[in-house]
C-alpha positions in Angstrom: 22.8 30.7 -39.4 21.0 33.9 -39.4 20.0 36.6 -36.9 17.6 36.5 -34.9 14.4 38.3 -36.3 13.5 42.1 -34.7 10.2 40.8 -34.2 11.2 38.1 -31.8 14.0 40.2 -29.7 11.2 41.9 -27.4 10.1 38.6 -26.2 12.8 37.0 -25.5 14.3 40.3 -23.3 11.2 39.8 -21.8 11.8 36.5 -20.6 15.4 36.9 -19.9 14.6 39.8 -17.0 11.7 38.1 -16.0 11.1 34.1 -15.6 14.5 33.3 -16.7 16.1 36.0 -14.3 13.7 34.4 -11.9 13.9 30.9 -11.8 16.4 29.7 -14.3 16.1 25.6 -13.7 12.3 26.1 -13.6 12.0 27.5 -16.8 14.8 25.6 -18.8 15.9 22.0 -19.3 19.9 21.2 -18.7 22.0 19.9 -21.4 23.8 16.9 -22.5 26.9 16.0 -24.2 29.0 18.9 -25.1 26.8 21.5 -23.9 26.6 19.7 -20.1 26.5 22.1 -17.3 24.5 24.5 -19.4 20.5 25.3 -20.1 18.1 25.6 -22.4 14.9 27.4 -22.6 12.0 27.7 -25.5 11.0 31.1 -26.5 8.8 30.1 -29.5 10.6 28.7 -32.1 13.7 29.8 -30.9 16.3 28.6 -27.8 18.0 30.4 -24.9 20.8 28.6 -23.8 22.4 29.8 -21.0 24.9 29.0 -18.0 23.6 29.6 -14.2 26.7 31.1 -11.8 25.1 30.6 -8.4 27.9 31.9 -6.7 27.1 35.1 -8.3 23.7 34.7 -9.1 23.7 35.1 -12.2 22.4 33.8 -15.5 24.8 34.4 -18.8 23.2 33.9 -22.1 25.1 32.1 -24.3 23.2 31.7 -27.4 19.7 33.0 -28.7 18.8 30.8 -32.3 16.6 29.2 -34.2 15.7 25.7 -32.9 17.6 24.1 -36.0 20.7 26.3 -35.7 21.0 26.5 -31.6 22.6 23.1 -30.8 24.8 23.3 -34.0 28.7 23.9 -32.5 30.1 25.1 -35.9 
């Protein structure tokens, strides 16, 4: 896995404080399998996944990667 490019990082802040922070099950699809109870959104090429705490009301990003890495779990 590799980082995320510095190119890419202003978009996806972007969307994180503004259509994710907005409506997070509008803007991402929920998982499967292991990753059940979480989210994940497109940016690109690249994957936000993410938990929503409505309690709180809050959105915690989990993972920001590369659509080939993102799903991998080690």
């Amino acid at each position: 896995m590799s980082a995320v490019p510095e190119r890419v990082i202003p978009a996806i802040v972007e969307f994180a404080y503004g259509d994710l922070a907005a409506n997070p099950r509008r803007v991402g699809k929920p998982l499967e399998r292991e990753l059940a109870g979480s989210f994940s959104a497109r940016r690109g090429s690249y994957r936000i996944l993410y938990d929503i705490d409505d309690e709180r009301q809050r959105v915690l990003i989990l993972r920001v990667a590369h659509r080939a890495d993102v799903y991998r779990t080690s």
